[in-house]
N, C-alpha and C positions, 0 to 999 in steps of 0.2 A: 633155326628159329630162336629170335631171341626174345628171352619177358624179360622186364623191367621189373622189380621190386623194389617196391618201398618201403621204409623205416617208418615205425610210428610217430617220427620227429617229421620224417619226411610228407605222410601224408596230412597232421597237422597245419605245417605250413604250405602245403598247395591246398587244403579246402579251407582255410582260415580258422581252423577254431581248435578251441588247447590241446595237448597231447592228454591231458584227464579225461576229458568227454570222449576221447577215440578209445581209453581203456575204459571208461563205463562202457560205451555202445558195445564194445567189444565183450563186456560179462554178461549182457543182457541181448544178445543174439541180434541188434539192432542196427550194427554198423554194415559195412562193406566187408566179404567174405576176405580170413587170412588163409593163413599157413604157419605152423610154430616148425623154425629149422634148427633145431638140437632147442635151444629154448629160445631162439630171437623169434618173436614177431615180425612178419614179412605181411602187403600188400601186393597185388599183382596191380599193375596199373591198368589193364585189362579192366579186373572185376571190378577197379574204382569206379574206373568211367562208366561203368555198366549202371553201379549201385544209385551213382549220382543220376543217369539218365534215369532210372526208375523212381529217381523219386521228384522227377517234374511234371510242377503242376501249371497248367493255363489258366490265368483267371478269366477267360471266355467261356471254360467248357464249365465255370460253375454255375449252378441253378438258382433263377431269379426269385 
């Protein structure tokens, strides 16, 4: 089995937005679940995609 980890620079650049708002979301329990290995910040790109699929919304299922 193999996971994929990603770097905070890394997941930056595959969800578009700066490596600051990934360490804000990350003080504030908001972002995608890590991992600290010895002191590096790690992503599983598992729990990305997870995080990203939970937070889609349909604008059909909103109420008129």
């Amino acid at each position: 089995m193999t996971i994929k980890l990603l770097t905070p620079i890394e997941l930056s650049q595959l969800i578009k937005v700066p490596e600051g708002t990934i360490a804000n979301w990350r003080c504030q329990g908001s972002g995608p679940p890590y991992t600290k290995i010895g002191n590096r910040v790690r992503y599983s790109e598992a729990d990305v995609t997870k995080w990203i699929n939970g937070k889609y919304r349909d604008p059909a299922d909103r109420a008129a």
